[in-house]
ZATI-379806 format. One record per atom (N, C-alpha, C): x, y, z; residue number from 0; atom name. Coordinates in pm, whole numbers, plus 50000, padded with zeros to 5 digits. Layout:
N
R     px     py     pz  resi  name
R      X      Y      Z   NUM    CA
...
//
This chain:
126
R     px     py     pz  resi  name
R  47383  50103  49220     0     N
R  47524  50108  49194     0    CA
R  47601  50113  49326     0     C
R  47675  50033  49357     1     N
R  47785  49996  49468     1    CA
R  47876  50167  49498     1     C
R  47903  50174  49603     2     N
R  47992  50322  49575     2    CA
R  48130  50279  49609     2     C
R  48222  50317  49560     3     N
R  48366  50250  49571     3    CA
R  48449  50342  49697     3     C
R  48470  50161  49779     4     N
R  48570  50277  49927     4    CA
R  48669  50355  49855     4     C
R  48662  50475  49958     5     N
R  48786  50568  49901     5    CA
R  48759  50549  49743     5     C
R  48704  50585  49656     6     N
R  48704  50577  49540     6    CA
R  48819  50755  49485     6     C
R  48779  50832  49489     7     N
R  48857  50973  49504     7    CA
R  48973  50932  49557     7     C
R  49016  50913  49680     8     N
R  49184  50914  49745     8    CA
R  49222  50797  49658     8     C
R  49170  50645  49640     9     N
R  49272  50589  49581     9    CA
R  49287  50580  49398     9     C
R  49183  50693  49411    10     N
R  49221  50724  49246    10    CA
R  49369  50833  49222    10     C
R  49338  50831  49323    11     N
R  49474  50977  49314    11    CA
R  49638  50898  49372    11     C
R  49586  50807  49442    12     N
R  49722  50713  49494    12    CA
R  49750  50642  49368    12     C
R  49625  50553  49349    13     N
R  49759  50490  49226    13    CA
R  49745  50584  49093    13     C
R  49748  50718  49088    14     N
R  49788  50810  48970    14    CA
R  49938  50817  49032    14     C
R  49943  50846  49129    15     N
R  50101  50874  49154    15    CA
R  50197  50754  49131    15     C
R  50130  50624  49206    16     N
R  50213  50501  49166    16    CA
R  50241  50488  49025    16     C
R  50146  50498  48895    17     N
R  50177  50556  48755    17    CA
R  50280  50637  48716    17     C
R  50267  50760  48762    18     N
R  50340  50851  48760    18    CA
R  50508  50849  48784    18     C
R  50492  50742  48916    19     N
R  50644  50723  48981    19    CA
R  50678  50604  48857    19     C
R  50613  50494  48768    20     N
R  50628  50395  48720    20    CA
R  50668  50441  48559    20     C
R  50658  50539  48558    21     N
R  50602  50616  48437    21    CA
R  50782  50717  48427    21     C
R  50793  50759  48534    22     N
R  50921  50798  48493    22    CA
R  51033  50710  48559    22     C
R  51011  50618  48633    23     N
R  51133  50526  48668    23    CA
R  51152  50428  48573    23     C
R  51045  50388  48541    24     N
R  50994  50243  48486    24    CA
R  51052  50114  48608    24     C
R  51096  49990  48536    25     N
R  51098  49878  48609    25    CA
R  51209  49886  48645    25     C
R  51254  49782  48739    26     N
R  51373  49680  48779    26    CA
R  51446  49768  48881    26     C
R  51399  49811  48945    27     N
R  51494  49880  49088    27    CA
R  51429  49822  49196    27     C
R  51477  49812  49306    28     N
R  51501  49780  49450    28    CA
R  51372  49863  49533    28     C
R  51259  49826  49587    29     N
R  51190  49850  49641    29    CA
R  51170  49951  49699    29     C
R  51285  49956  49804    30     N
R  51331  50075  49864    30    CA
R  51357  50237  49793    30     C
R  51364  50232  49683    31     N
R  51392  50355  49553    31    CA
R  51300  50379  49523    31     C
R  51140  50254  49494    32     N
R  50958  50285  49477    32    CA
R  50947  50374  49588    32     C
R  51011  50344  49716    33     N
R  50932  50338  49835    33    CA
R  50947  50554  49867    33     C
R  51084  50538  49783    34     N
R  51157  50681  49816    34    CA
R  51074  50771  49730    34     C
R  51056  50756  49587    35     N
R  50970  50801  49486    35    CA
R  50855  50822  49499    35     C
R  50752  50710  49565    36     N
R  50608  50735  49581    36    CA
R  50613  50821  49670    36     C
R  50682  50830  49811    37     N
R  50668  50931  49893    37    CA
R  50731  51096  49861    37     C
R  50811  51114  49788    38     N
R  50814  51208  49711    38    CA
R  50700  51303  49615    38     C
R  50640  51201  49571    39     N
R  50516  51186  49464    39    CA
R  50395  51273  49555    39     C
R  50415  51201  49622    40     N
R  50257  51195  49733    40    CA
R  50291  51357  49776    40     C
R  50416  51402  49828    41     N
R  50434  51517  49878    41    CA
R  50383  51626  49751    41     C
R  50479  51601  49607    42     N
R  50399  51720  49519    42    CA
R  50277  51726  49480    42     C
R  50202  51620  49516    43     N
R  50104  51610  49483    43    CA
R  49962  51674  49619    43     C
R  50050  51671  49735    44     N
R  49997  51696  49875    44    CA
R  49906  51607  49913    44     C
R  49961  51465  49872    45     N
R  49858  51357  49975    45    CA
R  49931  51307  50112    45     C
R  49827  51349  50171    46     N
R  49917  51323  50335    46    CA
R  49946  51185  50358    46     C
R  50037  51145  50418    47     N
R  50082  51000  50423    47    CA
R  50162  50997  50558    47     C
R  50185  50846  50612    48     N
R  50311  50811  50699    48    CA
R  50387  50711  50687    48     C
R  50474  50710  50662    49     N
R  50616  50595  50591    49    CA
R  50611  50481  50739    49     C
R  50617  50391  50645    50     N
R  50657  50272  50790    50    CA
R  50605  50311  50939    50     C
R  50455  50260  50901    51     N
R  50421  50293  51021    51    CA
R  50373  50118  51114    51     C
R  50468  50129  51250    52     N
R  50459  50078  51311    52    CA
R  50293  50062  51361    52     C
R  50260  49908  51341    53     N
R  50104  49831  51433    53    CA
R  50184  49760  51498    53     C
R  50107  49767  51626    54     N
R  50123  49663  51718    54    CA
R  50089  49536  51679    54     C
R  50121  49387  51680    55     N
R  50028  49307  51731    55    CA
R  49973  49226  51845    55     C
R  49879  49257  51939    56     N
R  49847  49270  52023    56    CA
R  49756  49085  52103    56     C
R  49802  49060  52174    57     N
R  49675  48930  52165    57    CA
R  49656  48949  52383    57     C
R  49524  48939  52425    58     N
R  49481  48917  52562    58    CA
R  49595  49057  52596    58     C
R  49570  49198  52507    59     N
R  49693  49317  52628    59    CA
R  49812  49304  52632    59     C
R  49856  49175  52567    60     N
R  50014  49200  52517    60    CA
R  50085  49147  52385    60     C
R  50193  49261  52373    61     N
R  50218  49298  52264    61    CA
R  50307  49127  52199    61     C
R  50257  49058  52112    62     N
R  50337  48962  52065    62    CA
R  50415  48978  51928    62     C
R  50410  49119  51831    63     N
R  50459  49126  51704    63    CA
R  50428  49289  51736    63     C
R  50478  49255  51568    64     N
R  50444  49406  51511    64    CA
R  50484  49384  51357    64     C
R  50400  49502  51296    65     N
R  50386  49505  51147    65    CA
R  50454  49640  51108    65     C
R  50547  49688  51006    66     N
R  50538  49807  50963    66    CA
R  50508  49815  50830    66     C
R  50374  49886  50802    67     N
R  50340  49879  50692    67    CA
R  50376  50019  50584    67     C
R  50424  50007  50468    68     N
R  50516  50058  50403    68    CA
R  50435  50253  50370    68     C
R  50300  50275  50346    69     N
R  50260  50355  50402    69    CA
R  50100  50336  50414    69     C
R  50036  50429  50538    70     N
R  49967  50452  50538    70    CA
R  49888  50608  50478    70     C
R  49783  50620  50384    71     N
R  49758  50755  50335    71    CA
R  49608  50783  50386    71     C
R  49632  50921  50480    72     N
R  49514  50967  50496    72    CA
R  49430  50900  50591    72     C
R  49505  50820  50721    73     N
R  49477  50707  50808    73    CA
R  49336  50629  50723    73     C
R  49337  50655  50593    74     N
R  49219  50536  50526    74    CA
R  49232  50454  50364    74     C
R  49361  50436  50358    75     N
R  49447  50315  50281    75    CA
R  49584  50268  50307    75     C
R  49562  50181  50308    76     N
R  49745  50098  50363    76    CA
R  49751  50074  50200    76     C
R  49910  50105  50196    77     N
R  49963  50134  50087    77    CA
R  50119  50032  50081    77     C
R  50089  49883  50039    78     N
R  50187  49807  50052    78    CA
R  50282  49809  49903    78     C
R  50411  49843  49892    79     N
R  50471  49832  49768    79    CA
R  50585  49721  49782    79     C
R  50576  49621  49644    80     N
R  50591  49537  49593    80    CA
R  50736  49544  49452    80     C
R  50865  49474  49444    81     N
R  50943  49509  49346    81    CA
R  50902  49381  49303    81     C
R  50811  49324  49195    82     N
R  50782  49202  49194    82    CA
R  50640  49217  49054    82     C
R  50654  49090  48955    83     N
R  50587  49095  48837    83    CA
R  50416  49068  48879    83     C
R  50412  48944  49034    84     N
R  50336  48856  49035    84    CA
R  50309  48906  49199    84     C
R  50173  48894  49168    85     N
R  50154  48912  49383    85    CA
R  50142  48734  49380    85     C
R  50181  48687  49484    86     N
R  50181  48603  49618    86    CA
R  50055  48622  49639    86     C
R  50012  48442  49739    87     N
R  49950  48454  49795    87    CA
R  49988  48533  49958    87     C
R  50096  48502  50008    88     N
R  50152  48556  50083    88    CA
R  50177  48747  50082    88     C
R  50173  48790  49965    89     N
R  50129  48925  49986    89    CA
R  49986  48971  50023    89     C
R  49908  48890  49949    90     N
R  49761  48918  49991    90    CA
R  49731  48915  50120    90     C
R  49821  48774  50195    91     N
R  49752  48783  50325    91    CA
R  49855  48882  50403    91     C
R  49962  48974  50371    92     N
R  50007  49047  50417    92    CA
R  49904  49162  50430    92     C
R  49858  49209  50317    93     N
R  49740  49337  50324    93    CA
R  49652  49285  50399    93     C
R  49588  49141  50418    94     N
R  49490  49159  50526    94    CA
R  49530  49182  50670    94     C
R  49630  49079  50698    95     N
R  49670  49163  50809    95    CA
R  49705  49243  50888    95     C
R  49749  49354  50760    96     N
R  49766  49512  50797    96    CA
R  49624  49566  50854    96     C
R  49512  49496  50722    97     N
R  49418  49585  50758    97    CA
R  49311  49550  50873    97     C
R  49356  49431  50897    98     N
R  49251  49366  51004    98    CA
R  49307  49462  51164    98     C
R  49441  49471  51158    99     N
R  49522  49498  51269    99    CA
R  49534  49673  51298    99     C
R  49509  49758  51172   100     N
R  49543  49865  51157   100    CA
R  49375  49910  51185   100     C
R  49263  49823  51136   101     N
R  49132  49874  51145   101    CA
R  49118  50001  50995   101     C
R  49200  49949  50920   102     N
R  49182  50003  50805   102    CA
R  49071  49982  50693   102     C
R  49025  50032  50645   103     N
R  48923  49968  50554   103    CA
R  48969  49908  50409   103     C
R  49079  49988  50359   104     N
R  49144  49933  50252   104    CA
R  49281  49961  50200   104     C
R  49311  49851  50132   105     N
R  49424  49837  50135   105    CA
R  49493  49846  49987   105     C
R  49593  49864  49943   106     N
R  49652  49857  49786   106    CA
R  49765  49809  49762   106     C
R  49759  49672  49701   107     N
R  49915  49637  49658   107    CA
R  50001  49676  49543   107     C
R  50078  49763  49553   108     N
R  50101  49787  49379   108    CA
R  50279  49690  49352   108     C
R  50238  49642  49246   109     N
R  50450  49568  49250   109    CA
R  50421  49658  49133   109     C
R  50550  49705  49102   110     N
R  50640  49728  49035   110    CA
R  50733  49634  48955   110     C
R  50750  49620  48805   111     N
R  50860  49551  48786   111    CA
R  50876  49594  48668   111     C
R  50970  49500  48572   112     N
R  51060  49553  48437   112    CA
R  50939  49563  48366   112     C
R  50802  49503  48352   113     N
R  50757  49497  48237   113    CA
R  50631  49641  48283   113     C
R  50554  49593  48396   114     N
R  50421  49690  48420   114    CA
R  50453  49741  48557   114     C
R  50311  49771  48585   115     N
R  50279  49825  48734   115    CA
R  50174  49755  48772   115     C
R  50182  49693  48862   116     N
R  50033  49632  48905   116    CA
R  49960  49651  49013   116     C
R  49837  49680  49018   117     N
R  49776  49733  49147   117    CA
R  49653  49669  49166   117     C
R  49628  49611  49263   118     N
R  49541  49526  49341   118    CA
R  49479  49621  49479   118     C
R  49355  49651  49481   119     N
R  49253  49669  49563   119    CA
R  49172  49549  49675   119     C
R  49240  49595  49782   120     N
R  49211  49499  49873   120    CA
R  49116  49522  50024   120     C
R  49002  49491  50024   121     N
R  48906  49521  50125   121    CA
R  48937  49459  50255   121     C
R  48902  49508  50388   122     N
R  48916  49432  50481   122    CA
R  48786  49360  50512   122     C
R  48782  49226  50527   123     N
R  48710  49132  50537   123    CA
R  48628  49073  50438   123     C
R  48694  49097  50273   124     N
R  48653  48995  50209   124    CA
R  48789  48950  50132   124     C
R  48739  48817  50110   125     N
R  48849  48742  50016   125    CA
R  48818  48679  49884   125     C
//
């Protein structure tokens, strides 16, 4: 039997993304998920950091940067989504968090009028 990364922490992350989905429900502005889950995370006492600035780095200098919406427990990037449908373009957003952050995994959850959706995303497979 396979053992699931972070299986414990991101069982408890997306309980809260539930939780926040569960009493907001759908159709608000990203930024209001973004305020809620981190709220969430606090009563719940999962340590986290909001918009955390990655470099992106190529040959020692800095050519970008990413801020990814949170990181929990420096071992899941936690990307939130106001949206029915992930993108391919979201997916390759989580990899590049996690390729860049050296994260091992990653979680997309959108939010919208009808559900909650949450996608588990590994670094280096597709």
């Amino acid at each position: 039997m396979t053992k699931l990364v972070e299986g414990e922490l991101s069982y408890r992350v997306i309980g809260a993304l539930f939780k926040v989905y569960n009493t907001l429900g759908g159709g608000y502005q990203e930024k209001y998920y973004q305020k809620a889950v981190a709220n969430e995370f606090k009563k719940q006492n999962i340590k986290f950091k909001e918009q955390v600035h990655v470099p992106l780095v190529y040959e020692k200098e800095s050519i970008g940067r990413y801020f990814i919406d949170f990181v929990v427990e420096d071992k899941i990037v936690l990307e939130l989504k106001a949206t029915q449908i992930f993108f391919p373009r979201d997916i390759k957003q989580i990899y590049a968090y996690l390729k860049t952050s050296g994260i091992p995994l990653g979680i997309l959850a959108g939010f919208s009028k009808d559900s909650l959706k949450i996608k588990r995303i590994l670094r280096g497979y597709k």
